[in-house]
C-alpha positions in Angstrom: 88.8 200.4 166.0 89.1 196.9 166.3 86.1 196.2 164.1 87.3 198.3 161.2 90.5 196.4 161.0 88.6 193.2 161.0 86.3 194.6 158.3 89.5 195.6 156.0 90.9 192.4 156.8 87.3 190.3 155.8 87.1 193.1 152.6 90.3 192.2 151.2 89.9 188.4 152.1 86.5 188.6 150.1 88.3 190.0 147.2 91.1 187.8 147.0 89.3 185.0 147.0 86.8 186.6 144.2 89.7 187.2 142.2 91.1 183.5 142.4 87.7 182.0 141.8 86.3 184.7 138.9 89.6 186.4 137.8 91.4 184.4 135.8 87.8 183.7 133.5 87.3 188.1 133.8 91.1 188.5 131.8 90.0 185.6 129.0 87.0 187.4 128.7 89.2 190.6 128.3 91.3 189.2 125.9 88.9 187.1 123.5 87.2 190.5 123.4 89.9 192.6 121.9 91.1 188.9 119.7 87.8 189.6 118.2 87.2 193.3 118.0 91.3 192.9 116.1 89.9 189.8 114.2 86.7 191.8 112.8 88.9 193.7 109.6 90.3 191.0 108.4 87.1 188.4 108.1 85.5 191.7 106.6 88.3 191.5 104.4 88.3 188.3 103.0 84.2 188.1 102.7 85.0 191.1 100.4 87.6 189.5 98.2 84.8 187.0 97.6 81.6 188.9 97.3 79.8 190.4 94.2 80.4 194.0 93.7 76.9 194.7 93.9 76.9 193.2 97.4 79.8 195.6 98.3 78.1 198.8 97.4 74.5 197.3 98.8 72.6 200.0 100.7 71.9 199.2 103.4 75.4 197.0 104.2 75.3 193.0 103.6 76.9 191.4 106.2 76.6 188.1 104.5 77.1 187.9 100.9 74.2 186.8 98.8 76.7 184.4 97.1 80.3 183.6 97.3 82.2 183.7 94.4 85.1 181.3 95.8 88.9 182.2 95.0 87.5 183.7 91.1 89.1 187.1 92.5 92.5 185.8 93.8 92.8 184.2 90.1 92.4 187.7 88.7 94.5 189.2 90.9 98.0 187.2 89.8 96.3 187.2 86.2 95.9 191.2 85.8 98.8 192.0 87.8 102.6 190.4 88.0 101.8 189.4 91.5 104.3 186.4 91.5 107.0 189.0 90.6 105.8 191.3 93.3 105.8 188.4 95.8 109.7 187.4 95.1 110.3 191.3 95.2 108.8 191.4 98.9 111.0 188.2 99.9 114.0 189.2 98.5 113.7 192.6 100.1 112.3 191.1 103.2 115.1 188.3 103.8 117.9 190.1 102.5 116.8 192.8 105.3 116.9 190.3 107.9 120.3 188.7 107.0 121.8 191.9 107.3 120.6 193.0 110.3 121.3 189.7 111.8 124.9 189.9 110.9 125.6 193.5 112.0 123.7 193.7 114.7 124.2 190.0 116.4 127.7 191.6 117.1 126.8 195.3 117.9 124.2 193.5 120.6 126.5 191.2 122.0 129.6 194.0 122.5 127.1 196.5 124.1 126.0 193.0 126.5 129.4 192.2 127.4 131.7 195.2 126.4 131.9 196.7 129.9 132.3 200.5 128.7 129.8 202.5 130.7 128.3 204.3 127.5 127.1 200.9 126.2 123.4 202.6 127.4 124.0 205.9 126.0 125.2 204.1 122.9 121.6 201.5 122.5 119.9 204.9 123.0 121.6 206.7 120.3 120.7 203.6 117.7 117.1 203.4 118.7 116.9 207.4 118.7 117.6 207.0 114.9 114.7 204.4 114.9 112.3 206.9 116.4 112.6 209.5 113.4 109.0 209.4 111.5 110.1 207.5 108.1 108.7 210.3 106.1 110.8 213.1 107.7 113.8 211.4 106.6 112.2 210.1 102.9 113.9 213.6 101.0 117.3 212.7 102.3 117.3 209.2 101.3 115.5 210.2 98.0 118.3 212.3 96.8 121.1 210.0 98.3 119.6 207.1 96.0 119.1 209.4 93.1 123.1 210.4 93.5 123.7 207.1 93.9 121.6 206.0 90.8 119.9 203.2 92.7 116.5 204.7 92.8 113.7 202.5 92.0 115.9 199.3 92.8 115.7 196.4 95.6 118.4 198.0 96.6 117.4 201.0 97.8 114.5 199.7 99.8 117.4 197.0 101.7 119.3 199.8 102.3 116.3 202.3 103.8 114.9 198.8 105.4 118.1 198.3 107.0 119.1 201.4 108.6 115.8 201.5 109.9 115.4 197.8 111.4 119.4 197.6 112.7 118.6 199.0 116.0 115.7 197.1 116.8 117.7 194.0 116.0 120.1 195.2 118.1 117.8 196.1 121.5 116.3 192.6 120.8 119.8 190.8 120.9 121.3 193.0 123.2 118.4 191.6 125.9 119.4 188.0 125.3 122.9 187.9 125.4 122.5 189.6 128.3 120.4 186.9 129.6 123.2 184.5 129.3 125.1 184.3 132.1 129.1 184.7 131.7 130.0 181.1 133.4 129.6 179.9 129.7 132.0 182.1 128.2 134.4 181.9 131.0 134.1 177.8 130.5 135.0 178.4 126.8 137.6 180.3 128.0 138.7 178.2 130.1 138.9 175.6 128.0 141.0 177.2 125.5 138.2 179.1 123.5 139.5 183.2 122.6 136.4 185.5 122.8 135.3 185.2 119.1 135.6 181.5 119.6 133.6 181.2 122.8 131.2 183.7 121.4 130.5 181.4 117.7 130.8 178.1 120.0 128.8 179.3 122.5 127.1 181.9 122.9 125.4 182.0 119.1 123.7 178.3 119.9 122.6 179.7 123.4 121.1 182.9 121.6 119.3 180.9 119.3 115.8 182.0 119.8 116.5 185.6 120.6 118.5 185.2 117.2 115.0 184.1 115.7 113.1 186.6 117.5 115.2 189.5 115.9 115.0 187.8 112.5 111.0 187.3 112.7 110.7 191.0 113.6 112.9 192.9 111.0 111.3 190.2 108.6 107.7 191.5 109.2 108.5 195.3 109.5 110.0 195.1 106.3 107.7 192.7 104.9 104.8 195.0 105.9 106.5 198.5 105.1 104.8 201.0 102.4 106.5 204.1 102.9 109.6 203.7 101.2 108.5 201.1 98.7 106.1 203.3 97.0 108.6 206.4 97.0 111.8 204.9 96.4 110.5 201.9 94.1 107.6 201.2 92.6 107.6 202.8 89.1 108.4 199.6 87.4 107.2 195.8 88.3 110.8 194.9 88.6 110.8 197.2 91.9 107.1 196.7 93.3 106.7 195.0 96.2 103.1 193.4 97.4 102.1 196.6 99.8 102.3 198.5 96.8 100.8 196.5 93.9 97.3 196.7 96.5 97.3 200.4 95.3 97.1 199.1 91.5 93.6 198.7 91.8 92.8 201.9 92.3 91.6 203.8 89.4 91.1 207.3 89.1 87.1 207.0 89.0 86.6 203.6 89.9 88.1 201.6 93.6 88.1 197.3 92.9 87.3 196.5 96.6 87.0 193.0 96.0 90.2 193.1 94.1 92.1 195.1 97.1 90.7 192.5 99.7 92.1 190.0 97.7 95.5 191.1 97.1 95.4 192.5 101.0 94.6 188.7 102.3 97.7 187.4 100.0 99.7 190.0 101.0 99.1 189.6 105.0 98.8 185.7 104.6 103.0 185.1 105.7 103.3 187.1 108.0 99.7 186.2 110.0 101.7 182.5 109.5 104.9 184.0 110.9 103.6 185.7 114.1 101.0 182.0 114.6 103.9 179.5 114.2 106.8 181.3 115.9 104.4 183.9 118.1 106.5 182.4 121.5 110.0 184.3 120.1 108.1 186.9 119.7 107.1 187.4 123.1 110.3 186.4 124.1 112.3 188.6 122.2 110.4 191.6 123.5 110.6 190.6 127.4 114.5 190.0 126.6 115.2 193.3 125.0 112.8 195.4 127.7 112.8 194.0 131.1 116.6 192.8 131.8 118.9 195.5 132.8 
């Protein structure tokens, strides 16, 4: 008996040890595998956007072009197409989004933080329920609201859709921060002759900065990215077409422009792969706030 407990003991020693010395190299190997197996679309993409066409419909497949044909497609792609106009559609759809999301749900998050009522959960889950809904199962209601309305095939329609949908993740996300901020700061302000909306603007706004950023880096790329409701809602005129929908310009009825898809696909996914690179760490941080802090 003796033995086997010294055996268990040696067994888990040996792979303790294994782990320190080999495990550390065994999870970078994980994760520069699935870096590259996520990486693989998007270098096939851009090697398409600037590849012959006969290289893209070669039998068998050319991995490497026979010749590049440098940026020659992403010239075509703003000349043939109102792609500037598209782009300032997709920003000002995109940051108008995120400014008012930040400034409903900045307060919503921080009364269901500090309110004190006990159906503050019951509450968050009721917002992010709404979230949940598939964006198609709702797209008949919001059609005919925005047809009533007369505000079909505007910006506006697709802030508004954007909006309702992103709120209540900007709201989890800011939620988790100001929770994370203990009350000794407000209770200072207080102290100090702050009321509650002036201890929370003094205070606790500068304190939630990066959750703040978080929120607004996430509701910018869900909107920036989102198809659904820009090709149904919008779309039927280049004053209403956003860049996810001018990619499905270049598909004809007989005829699919790869190389001019690829093209417009790297433009369109250029900001936000610079977003999530330059300000990945509130990100992460937004998403451990909003998730693990109860």
């Amino acid at each position: 008996m003796q033995n086997s407990k010294q055996s268990r003991i040696d067994w888990h020693l040996f792979l303790s040890r294994l782990y320190k010395r080999y495990g550390i190299l065994l999870s970078y190997a994980i994760i520069l595998t699935f870096a590259l197996l996520a990486a693989i679309p998007i270098v096939w993409m851009f090697l398409t956007s600037i590849r012959p066409m006969e290289d893209i419909y070669a039998i068998p497949i050319k991995y490497i072009p026979s010749h590049f044909l440098g940026l020659e497609q992403y010239f075509k792609v703003f000349e043939d197409r109102p792609y500037f106009l598209y782009t300032l559609n997709s920003l000002i759809i995109s940051g108008v989004t995120t400014l008012l999301c930040l400034a409903l749900g900045t307060p919503a998050g921080y009364g269901l933080a500090r309110g004190g009522f006990r159906l503050a959960n019951y509450v968050l889950l009721g917002m992010l329920s709404f979230r949940l809904f598939p964006p198609i199962a709702l797209l008949p209601a919001f059609y005919l609201i925005f047809y009533k309305l007369g505000i079909l095939d505007t910006l506006t329609a697709l802030i508004v859709a954007n909006t309702y949908f992103n709120l209540p993740i900007a709201i989890f996300l800011l939620r988790g921060f100001f929770r994370d901020i203990p009350t000794d700061f407000e209770e200072a302000a207080r102290i100090d002759g702050c009321s509650r909306l002036g201890a929370f603007y003094r205070v606790i706004l500068k304190l939630a900065g990066p959750g703040i950023a978080a929120a607004a880096i996430m509701v910018f790329l869900f909107t920036w990215n989102e198809f659904v409701f820009a090709i149904t809602l919008a779309g039927s005129s280049p004053e209403s077409t956003v860049l996810a929908v001018g990619i499905t310009h270049f598909i004809g009825d007989t005829f699919i422009a790869w190389n001019f898809i690829s093209a417009a696909g790297v433009v369109t996914g250029l900001p936000a792969l610079v977003f999530v690179l330059f300000f990945q760490k509130y990100i992460i941080s937004g998403l451990i706030a909003g998730s693990l802090k109860e």
